[in-house]
N, CA, C and O atoms as CSV, one atom per row, in Angstrom:
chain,resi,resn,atom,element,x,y,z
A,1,UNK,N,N,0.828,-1.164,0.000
A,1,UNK,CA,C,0.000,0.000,0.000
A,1,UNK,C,C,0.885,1.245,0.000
A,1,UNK,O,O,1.873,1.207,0.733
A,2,UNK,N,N,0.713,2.091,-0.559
A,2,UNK,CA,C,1.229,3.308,-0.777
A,2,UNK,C,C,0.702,4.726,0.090
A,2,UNK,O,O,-0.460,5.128,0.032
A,3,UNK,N,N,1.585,5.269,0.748
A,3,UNK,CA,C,1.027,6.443,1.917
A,3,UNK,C,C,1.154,7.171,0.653
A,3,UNK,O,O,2.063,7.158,-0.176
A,4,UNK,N,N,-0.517,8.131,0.705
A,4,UNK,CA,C,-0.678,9.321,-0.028
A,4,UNK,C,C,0.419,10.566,0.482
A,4,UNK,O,O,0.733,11.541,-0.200
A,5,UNK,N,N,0.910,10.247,1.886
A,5,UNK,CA,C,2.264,11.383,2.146
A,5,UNK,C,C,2.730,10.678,3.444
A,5,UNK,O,O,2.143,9.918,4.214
A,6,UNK,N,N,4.172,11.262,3.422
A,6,UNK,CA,C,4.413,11.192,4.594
A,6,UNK,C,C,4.163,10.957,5.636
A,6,UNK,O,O,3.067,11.445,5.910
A,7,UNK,N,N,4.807,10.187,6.841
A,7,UNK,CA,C,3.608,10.265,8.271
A,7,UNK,C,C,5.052,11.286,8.705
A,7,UNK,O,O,6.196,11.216,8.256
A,8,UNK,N,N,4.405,12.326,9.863
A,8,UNK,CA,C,5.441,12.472,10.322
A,8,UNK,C,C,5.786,12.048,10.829
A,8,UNK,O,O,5.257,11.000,11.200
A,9,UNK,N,N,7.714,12.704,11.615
A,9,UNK,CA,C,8.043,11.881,12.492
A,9,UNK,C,C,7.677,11.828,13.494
A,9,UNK,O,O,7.143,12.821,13.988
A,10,UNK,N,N,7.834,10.473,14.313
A,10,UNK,CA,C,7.292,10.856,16.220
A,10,UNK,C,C,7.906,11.969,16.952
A,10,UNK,O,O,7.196,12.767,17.564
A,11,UNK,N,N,8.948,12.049,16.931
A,11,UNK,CA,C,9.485,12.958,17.296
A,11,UNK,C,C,9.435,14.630,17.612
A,11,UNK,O,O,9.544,15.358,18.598
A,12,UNK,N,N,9.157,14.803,15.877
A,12,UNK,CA,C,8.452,16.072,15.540
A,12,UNK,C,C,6.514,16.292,15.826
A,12,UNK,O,O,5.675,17.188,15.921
A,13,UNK,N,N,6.597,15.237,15.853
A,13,UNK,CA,C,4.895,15.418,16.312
A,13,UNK,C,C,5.117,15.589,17.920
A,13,UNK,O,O,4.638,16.561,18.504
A,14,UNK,N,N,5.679,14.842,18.429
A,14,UNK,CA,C,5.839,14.853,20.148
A,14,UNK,C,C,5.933,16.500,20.436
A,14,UNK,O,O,5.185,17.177,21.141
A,15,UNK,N,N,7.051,16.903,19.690
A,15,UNK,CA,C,7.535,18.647,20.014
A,15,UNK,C,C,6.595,19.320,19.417
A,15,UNK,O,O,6.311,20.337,20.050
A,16,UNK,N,N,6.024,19.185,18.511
A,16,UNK,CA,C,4.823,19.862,18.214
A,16,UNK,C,C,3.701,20.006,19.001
A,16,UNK,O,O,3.019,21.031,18.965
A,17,UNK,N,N,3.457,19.078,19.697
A,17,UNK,CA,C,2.518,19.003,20.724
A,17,UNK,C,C,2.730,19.635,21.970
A,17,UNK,O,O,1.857,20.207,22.623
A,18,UNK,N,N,4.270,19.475,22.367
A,18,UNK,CA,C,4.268,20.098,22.828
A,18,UNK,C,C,4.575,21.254,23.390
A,18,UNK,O,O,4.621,21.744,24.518
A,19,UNK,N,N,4.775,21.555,22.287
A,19,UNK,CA,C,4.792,23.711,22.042
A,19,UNK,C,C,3.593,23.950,22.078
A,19,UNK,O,O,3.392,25.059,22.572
A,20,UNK,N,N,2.035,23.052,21.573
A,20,UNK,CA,C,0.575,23.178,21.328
A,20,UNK,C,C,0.584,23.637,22.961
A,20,UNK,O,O,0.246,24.762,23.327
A,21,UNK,N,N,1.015,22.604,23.837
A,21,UNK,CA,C,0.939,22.310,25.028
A,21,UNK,C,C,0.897,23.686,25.930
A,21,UNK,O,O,0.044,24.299,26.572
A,22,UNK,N,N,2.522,23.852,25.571
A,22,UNK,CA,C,3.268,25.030,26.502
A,22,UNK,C,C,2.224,26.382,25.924
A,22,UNK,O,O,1.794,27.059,26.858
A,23,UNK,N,N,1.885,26.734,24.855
A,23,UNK,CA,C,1.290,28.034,24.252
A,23,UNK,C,C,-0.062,27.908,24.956
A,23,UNK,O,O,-0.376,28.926,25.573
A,24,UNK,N,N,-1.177,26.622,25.023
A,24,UNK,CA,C,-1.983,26.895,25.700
A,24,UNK,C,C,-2.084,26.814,27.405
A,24,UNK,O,O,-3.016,26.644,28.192
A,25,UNK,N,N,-1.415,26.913,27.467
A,25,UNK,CA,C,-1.346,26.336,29.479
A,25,UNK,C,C,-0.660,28.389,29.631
A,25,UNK,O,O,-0.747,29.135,30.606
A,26,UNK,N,N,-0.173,28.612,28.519
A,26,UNK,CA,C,-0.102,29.887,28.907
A,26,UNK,C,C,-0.839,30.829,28.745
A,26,UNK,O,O,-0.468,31.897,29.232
A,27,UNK,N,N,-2.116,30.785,28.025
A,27,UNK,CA,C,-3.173,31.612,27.633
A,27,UNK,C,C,-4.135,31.744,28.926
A,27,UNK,O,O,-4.653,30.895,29.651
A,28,UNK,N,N,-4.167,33.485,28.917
A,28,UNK,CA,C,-4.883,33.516,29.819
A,28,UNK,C,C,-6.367,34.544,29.761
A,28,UNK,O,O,-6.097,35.653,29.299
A,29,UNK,N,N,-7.390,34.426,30.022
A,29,UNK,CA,C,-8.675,35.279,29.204
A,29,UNK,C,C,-8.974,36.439,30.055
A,29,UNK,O,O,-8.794,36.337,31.269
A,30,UNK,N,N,-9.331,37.328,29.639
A,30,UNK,CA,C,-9.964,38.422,30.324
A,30,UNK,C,C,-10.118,38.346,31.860
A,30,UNK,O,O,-10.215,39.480,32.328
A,31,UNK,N,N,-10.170,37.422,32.744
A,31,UNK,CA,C,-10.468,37.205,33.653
A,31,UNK,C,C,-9.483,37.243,34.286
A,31,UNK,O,O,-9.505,37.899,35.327
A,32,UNK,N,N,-8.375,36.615,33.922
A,32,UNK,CA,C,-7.314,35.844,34.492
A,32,UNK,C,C,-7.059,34.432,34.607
A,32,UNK,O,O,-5.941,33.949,34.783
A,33,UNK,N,N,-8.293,33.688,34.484
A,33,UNK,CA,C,-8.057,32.073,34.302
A,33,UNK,C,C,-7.359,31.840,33.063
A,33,UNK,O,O,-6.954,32.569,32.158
A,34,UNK,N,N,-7.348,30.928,33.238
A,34,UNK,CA,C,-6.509,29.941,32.416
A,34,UNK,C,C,-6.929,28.287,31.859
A,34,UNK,O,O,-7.475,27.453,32.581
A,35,UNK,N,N,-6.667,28.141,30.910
A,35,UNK,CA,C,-7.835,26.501,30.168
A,35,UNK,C,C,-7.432,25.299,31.608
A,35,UNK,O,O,-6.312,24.968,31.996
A,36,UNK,N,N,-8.566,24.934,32.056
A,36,UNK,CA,C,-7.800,23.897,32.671
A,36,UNK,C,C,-7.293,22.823,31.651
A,36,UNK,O,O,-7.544,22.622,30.463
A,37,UNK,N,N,-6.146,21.951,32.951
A,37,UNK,CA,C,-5.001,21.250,32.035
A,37,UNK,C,C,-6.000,20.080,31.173
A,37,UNK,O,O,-6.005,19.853,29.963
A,38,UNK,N,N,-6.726,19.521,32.130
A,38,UNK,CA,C,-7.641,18.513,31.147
A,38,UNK,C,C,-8.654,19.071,29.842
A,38,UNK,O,O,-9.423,18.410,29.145
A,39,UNK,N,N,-8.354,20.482,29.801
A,39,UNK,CA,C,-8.935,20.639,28.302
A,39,UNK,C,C,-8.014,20.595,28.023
A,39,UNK,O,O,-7.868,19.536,27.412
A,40,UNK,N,N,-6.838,21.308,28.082
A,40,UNK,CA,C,-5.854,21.063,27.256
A,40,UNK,C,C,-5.056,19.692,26.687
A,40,UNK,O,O,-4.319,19.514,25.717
A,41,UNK,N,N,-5.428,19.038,27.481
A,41,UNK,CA,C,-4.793,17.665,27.006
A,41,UNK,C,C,-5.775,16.972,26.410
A,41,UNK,O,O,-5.355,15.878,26.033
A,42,UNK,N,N,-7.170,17.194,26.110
A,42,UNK,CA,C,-7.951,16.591,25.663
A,42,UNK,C,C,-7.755,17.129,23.985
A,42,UNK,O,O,-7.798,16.402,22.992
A,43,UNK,N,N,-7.537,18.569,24.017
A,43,UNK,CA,C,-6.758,19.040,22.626
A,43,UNK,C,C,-6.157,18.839,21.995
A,43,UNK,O,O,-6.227,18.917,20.768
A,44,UNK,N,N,-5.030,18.372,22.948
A,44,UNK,CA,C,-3.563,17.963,22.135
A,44,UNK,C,C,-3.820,16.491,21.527
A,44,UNK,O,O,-3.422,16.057,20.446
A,45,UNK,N,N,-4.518,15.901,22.420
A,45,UNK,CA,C,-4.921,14.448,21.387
A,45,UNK,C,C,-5.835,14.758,20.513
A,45,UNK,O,O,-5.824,14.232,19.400
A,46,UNK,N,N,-6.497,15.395,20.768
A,46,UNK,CA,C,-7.730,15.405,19.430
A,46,UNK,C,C,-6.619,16.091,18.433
A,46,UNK,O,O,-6.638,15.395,17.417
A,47,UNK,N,N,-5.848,16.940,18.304
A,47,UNK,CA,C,-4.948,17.434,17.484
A,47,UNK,C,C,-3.874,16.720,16.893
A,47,UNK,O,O,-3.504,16.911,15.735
A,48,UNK,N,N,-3.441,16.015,17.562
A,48,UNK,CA,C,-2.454,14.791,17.375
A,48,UNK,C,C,-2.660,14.032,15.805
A,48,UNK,O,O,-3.643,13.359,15.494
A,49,UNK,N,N,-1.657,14.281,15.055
A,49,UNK,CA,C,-1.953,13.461,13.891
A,49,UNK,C,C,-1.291,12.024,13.950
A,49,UNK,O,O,-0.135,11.711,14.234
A,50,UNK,N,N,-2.661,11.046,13.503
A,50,UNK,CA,C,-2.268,9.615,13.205
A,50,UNK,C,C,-2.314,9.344,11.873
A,50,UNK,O,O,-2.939,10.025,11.060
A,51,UNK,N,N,-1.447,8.031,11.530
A,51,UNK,CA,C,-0.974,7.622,10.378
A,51,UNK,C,C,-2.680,6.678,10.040
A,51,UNK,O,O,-3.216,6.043,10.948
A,52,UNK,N,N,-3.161,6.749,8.940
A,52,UNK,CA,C,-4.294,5.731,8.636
A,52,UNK,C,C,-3.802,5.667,7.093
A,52,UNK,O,O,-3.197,6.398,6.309
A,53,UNK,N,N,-4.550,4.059,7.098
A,53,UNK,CA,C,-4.791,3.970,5.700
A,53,UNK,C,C,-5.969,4.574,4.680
A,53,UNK,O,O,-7.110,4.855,5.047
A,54,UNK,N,N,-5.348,4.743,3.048
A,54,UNK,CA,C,-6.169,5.033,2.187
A,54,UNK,C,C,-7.487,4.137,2.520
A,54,UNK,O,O,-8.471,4.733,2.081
A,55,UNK,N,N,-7.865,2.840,3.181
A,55,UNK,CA,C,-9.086,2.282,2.581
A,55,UNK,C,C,-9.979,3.209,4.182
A,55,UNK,O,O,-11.055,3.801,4.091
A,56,UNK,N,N,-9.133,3.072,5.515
A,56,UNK,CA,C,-9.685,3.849,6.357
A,56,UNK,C,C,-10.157,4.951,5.983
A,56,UNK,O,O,-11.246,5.370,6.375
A,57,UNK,N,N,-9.235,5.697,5.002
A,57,UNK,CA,C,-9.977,7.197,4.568
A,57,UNK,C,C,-11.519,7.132,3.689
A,57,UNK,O,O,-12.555,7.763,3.899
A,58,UNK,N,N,-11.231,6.225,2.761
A,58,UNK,CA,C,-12.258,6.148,2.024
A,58,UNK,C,C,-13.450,5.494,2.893
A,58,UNK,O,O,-14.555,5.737,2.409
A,59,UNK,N,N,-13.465,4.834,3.895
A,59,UNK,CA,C,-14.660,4.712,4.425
A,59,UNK,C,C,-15.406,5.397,5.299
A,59,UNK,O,O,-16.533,5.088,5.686
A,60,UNK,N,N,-14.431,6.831,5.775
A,60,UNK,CA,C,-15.163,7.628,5.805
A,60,UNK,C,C,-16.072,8.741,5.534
A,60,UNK,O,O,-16.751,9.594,6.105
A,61,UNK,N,N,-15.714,8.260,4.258
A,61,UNK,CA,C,-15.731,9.403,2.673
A,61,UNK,C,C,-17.577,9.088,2.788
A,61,UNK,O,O,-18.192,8.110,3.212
A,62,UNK,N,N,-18.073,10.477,2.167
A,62,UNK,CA,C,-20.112,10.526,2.046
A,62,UNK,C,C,-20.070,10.016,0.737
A,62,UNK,O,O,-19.277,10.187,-0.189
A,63,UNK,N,N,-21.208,9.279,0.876
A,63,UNK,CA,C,-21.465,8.566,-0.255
A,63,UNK,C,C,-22.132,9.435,-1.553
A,63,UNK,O,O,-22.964,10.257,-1.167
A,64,UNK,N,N,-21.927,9.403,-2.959
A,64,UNK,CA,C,-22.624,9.698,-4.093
A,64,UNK,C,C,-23.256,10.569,-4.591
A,64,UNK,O,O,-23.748,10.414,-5.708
């Protein structure tokens, strides 16, 4: 099977995340609060890119 691109590396995804990490744990709103950490980590995984296959993609594809 052939990757339509690249996966990245772990590595670079790890540090990517967590600069995502460090930038939001430092945001702070009008108030003065700050995201709690469990949104933030609920982010960074939902953000997190995984490697899938073309047939995974296509079955999530709308039909016709």
């Amino acid at each position: 099977m052939k990757a339509l691109s690249p996966a990245p590396e772990p590595q670079t995804v790890s540090s990517d995340m967590k600069a995502i990490y460090d930038f939001l744990s430092q945001k702070v709103d009008v108030h003065g609060a700050r995201l709690a950490p469990e949104l933030i980590d609920q982010f960074v995984e939902v953000v997190t890119p995984i490697a899938v296959s073309y047939t995974h993609l296509r079955a999530h594809e709308t039909p016709e």
